[in-house]
Every structure is written in C-alpha cells, then in structure tokens.
C-alpha positions in Angstrom: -11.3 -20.6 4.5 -11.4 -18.2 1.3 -7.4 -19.0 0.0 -5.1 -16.3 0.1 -4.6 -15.2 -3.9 -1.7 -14.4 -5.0 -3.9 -13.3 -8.9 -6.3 -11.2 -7.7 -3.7 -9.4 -6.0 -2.2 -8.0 -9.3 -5.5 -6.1 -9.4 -5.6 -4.6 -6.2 -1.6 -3.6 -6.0 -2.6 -1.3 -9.4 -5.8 -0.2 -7.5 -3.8 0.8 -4.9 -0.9 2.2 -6.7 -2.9 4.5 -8.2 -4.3 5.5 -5.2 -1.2 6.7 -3.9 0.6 8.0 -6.6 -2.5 10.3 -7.0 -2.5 11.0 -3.6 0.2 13.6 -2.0 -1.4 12.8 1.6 0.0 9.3 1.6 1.5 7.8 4.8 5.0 7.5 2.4 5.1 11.5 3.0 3.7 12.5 6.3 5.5 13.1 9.5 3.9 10.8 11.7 3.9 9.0 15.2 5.4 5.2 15.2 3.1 4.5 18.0 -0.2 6.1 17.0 -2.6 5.3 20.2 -2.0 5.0 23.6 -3.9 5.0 27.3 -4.8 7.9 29.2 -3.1 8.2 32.3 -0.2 6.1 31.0 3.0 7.2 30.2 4.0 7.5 26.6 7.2 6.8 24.3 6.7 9.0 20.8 8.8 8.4 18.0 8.4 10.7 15.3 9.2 9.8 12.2 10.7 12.0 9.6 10.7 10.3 6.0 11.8 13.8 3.5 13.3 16.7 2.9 11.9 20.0 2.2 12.0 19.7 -2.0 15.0 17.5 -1.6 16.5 19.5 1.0 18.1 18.3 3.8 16.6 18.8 6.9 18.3 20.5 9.6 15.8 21.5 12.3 12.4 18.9 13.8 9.9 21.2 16.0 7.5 19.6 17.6 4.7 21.4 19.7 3.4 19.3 23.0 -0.3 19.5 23.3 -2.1 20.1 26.2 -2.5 16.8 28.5 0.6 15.9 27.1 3.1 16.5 30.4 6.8 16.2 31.7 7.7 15.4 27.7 11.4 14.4 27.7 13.8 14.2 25.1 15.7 11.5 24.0 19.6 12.6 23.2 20.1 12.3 19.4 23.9 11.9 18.2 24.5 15.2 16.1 21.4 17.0 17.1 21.0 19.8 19.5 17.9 19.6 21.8 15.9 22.7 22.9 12.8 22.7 25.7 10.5 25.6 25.4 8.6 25.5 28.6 5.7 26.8 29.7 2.4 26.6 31.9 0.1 24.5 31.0 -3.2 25.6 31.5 -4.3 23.9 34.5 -2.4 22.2 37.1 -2.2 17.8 36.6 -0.5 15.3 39.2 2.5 13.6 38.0 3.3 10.4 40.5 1.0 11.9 43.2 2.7 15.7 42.9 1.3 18.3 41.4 2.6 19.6 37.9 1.6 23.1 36.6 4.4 23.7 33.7 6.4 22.1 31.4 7.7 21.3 27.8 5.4 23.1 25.0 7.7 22.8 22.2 11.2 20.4 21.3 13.7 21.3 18.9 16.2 19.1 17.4 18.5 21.6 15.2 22.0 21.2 14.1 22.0 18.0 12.2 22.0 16.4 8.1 18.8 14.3 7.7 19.1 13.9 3.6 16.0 14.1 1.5 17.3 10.4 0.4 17.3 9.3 4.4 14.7 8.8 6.8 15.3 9.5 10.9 13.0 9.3 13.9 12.8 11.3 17.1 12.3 10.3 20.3 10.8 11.8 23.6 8.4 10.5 26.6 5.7 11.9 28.1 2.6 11.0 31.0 -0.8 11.4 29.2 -3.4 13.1 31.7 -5.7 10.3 33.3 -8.4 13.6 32.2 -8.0 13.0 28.3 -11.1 11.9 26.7 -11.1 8.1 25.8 -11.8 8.0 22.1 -10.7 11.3 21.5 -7.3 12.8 19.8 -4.0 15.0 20.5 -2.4 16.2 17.9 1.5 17.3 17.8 2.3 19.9 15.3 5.8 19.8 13.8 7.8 21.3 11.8 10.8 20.7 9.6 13.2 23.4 8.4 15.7 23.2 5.4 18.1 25.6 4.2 15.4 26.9 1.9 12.2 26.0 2.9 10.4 24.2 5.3 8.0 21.3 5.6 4.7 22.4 8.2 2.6 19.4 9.4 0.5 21.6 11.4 -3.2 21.3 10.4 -5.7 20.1 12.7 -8.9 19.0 11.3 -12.4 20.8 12.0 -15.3 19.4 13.9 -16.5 17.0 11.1 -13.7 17.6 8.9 -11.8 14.2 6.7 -8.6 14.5 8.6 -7.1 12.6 4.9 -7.9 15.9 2.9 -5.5 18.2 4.7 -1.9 18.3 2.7 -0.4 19.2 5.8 -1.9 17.2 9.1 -0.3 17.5 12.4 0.9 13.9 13.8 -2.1 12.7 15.7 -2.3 10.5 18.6 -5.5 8.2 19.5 -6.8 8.0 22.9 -7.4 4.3 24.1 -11.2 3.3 24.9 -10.9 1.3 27.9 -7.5 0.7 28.1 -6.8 -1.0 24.9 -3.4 0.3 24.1 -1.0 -2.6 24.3 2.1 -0.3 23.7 2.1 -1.4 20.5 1.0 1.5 17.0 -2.6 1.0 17.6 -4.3 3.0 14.9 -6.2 0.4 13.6 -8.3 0.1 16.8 -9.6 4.1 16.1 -12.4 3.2 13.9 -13.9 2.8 17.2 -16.9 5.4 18.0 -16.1 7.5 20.3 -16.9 6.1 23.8 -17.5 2.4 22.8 -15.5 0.1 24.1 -13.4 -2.0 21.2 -14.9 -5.1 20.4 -12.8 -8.3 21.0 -13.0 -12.2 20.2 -11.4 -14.8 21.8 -10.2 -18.2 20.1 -8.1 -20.6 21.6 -5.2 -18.9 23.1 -6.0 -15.7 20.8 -7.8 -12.2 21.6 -8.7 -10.1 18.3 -9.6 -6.8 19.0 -11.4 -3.8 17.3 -12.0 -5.5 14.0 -13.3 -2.9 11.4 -13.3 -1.8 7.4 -13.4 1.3 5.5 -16.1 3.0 4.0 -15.8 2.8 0.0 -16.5 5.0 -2.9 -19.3 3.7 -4.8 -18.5 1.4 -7.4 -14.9 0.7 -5.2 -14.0 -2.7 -5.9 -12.0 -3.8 -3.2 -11.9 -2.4 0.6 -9.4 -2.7 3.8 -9.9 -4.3 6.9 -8.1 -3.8 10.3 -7.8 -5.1 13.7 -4.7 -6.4 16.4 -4.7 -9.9 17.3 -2.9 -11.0 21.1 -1.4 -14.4 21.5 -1.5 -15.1 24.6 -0.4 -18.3 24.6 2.8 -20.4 24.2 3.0 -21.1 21.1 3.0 -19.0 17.7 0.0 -18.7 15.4 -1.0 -17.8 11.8 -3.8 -15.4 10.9 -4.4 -17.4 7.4 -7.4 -16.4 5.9 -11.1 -15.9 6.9 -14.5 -14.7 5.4 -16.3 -11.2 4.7 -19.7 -11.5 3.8 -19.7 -8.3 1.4 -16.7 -9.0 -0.6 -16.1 -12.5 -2.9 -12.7 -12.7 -1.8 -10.7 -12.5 1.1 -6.8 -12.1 1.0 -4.2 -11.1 3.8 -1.4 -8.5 2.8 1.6 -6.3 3.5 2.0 -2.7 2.5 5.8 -1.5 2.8 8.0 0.8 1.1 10.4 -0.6 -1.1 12.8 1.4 -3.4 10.9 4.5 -2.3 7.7 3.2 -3.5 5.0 2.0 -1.4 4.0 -1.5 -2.7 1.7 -3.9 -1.2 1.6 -7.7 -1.7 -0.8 -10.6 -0.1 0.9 -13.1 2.1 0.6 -17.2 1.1 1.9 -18.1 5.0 -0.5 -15.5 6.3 0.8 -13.4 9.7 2.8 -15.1 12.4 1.9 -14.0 16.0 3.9 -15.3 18.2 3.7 -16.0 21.8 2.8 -12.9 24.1 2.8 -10.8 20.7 0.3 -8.1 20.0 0.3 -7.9 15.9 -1.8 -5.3 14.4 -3.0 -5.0 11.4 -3.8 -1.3 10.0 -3.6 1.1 7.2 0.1 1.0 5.8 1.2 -2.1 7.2 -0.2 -5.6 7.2 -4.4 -5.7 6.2 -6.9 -7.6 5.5 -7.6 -7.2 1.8 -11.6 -7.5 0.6 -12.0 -8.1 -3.3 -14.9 -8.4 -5.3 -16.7 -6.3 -3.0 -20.9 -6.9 -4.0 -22.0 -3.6 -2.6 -20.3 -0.3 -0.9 -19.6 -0.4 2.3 -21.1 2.8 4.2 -20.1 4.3 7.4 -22.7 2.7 10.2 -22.7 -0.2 9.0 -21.6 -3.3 10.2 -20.8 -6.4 8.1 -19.7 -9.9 9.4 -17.2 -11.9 8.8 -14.7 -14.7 9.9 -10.9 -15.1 10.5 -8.9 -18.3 10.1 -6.0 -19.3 12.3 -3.4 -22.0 11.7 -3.8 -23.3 15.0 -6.7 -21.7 16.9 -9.4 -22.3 14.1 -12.3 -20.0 12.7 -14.1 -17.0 14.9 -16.7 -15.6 13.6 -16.0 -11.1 14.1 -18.4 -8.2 12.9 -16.6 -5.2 10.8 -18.1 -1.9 11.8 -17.3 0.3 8.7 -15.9 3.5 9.8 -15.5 6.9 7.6 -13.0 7.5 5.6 -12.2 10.9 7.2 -13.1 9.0 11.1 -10.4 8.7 14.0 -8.4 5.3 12.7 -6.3 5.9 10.1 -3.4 7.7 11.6 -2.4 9.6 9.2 -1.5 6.2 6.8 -3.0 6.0 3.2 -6.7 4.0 2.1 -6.9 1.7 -0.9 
C-alpha cells in the first residue's frame, strides 16, 4: 500500500486552489442536483441545490423546467415558499403504475421567500423516470433564480461533442444509470462510463467497487483524480486506506468540502469508513482518489490499472478507464 501523505498534499491543495479560483464553473457556484444519477424506470427524489445569490442578492424566486421523461414531478412544501405547477402535455403518452400518463408538471416555481447570498437552500420534488430513457444518456433541468435585480440562469445544454465544464451557465444534469447501477445514492462518479457499457465492478471480501475511473489531464498535469462507489455489504465497517496507480508515483485518498466559503481539499490519514450496507462514493467535489507524480498524461481511451487497499477486505486489483474532461461524469462538480 502506497501511504496516504499528508506532504505531498500541500502541493496538490495549491494545484487545486488555483484551479478553482481561476475557474467561475466550479461546483462551489453552480445550481446543481444532490443526487446526480439515477435508474430509468425508477422513481426519483431531486434536491436542488441553491448555493448564491444573484451578485449578492437574495434570491426570491427557484424555476425549474421538467424535462421530457421526467413525469408526475411533485413538489415538496417549503416553509415560506409559494409553489407553482405549470402543466402541460408531454409529448407522448408514458404509463405511470400500469395507467397511462399524457401531461403533467413542465415547470416548478418556488417564489415568495429570503434565500441570502450568505445562505445556501435546497429544493425538493419527486418524479418517475420513463423505463424509455436511454441508459447512459442525460436529462438536464434548466433553472432559474431571480433576485430583486437580476437573475442567476443555469440553462445551457451542451452540444453534441461539446465540454459540458466550459459553459458558465449549465443546466443541472442528471445521469441515466447503465444497468441499473443507481443505488439512490449521488452517483456522478459512475458517468465516466461510455455510453452503453455496463459499469465495471470488483468484488473483495464483503465489498463491491463499482465504475472505477480517472480524468483525462492536460499535458504536463502533475497530479489527476480518481473516482468510483464502494458497497459494503457486509456486517461490519471497512476502510478504503490506500491502493496503487500504475501511472502516478503516489497514491493518496482525499476530501474536497467547502469551508469558510472556500472550497478546500485535504487527504485523509484513516482513509474512508463504509460502513455496513453503505454505498460511499467517491467523485468530483467530495471524497477522491488523489494521483501524484503522474509519469505520463492520462488520455481519454485509455485505460490504466491500479489497486485499492481496504482495512479489512485487503487489496483488489481495478482498471481506471480515463474519461474526457468534457464526458458525462462530472456532474457539474469542479476537476483538479
């Protein structure tokens, strides 16, 4: 097991500091979906999350436009809000519990309330996901928040082809499971996955990794992200405490979280606790797999093995597809 540094860290918290700060199409600013992937044909609990104002603004009003497939959204009450349901027909006619459906909610509005440019909020509805939505693909959810002066839009839909990271305003997006791998749980790791594959998975001991992959680098990058969810589904908790990439010198386990309004990222010494019937998943934004001293960049295509280190379950060895930086996967959260 390659230990988990606390040194090289240093190094890589700048990398990535810059990154952001450079960057106004970090996760830290985007409205985006808690839960970023889900099944088709399975029903679906959004929770948007709001984290500013409009210029420092409070925000007043949160629109959000259902996408097609997307039916019988609900909205969850909000203390202080108003709710509005534009309805409409959708454009073909879906069965909802073995009854057909042919219209519904197009757009919510919550208006009426103080969300403070200081505060963050999230809003809730629930919706059935068409069993006829392409595995591997994406729906995206346009919304909108309005101030007294202004208004935030995050409305842009990438092109065929298009790096979903260089739009300054993307629409929420949510991933559509391959093969049922949504375990209700934000998924968005697992969307490095090509189109139509089926995620890869590992078992060891009482513990199933899935979708394992890495981000494609600039050349010359010296450290690169890794992601995957890891299922215990066993008894007993576990520790993801290290592992092995065979293109990087250094392998280190880390948290990225917002602190003081600054995102701020930090490797783990105890590594990540999973505990019994847990799904834990590691993605852009949150907890990652950190790769330092990479020896060569890492290209979309590619694949590139590796190992991962439990406390319990020992060593497994995994392969790291490297994905795009503008491919299905990152949900809308920053790259290093």
């Amino acid at each position: 097991m390659l230990p988990i540094a606390r040194g090289a860290a240093v190094a890589a918290a700048a990398f990535t500091t810059a990154i952001f700060a450079a960057s106004t199409n970090s996760a830290v600013a985007h409205a985006s979906l808690e839960v970023a992937q889900a099944t088709p044909g399975s029903s679906y609990k959004a929770v948007l999350r709001i984290l500013h104002g409009c210029k420092g603004e409070a925000t007043h009003t949160v629109r959000v436009t259902i996408p097609e497939g997307v039916i019988a959204a609900k909205p969850m009450p909000k203390p202080g809000w108003t709710i509005a349901i534009r309805k409409g027909a959708y454009a073909k006619s879906y069965k909802l519990h073995g009854r057909p459906v042919s219209e519904g909610a197009q757009e919510i509005v919550w208006s009426g309330g103080n969300l403070p440019n200081d505060h963050f909020d999230e809003f809730v509805f629930r919706a059935d996901l068409a069993p006829d939505l392409p595995e591997g693909g994406v729906v995206y959810f346009p919304t909108v928040q309005e101030c007294a002066n202004g208004a935030e839009r995050w409305v842009e839909v990438p092109a065929p082809g298009q790096d979903a990271h260089a739009l300054p305003r993307p629409a929420p997006r949510l991933m559509l499971a391959v093969g049922g791998a949504s375990s209700g749980h934000d998924m968005s790791s697992q969307h490095g996955a090509s189109p139509g594959a089926a995620p890869q998975t590992y078992k060891v001991g009482n513990l199933v990794v899935t979708a394992p992959w890495a981000r494609a680098t600039p050349k010359g990058a010296p450290v690169a992200g890794g992601y995957l969810s890891v299922t215990n589904n066993g008894s007993e908790p576990d520790r993801l405490v290290g592992g092995s990439f065979a293109a990087a010198g250094r392998f280190e386990v880390h948290e990225m979280k917002m602190e003081g309004g600054v995102m701020k990222m930090r490797p783990l010494a105890n590594g990540i606790e999973i505990k019994p019937g847990e799904t834990v998943e590691l993605k852009p934004g949150g907890y990652h797999l950190m790769f330092m001293g990479l020896k060569q960049q890492l290209k979309a295509g590619e694949t590139v093995k590796g190992t991962l280190e439990f406390a319990k379950a020992g060593k497994v060895e995994v392969s790291y597809p490297v994905r795009a930086q503008g491919s299905p996967g990152a949900g809308g959260h920053g790259n290093h």
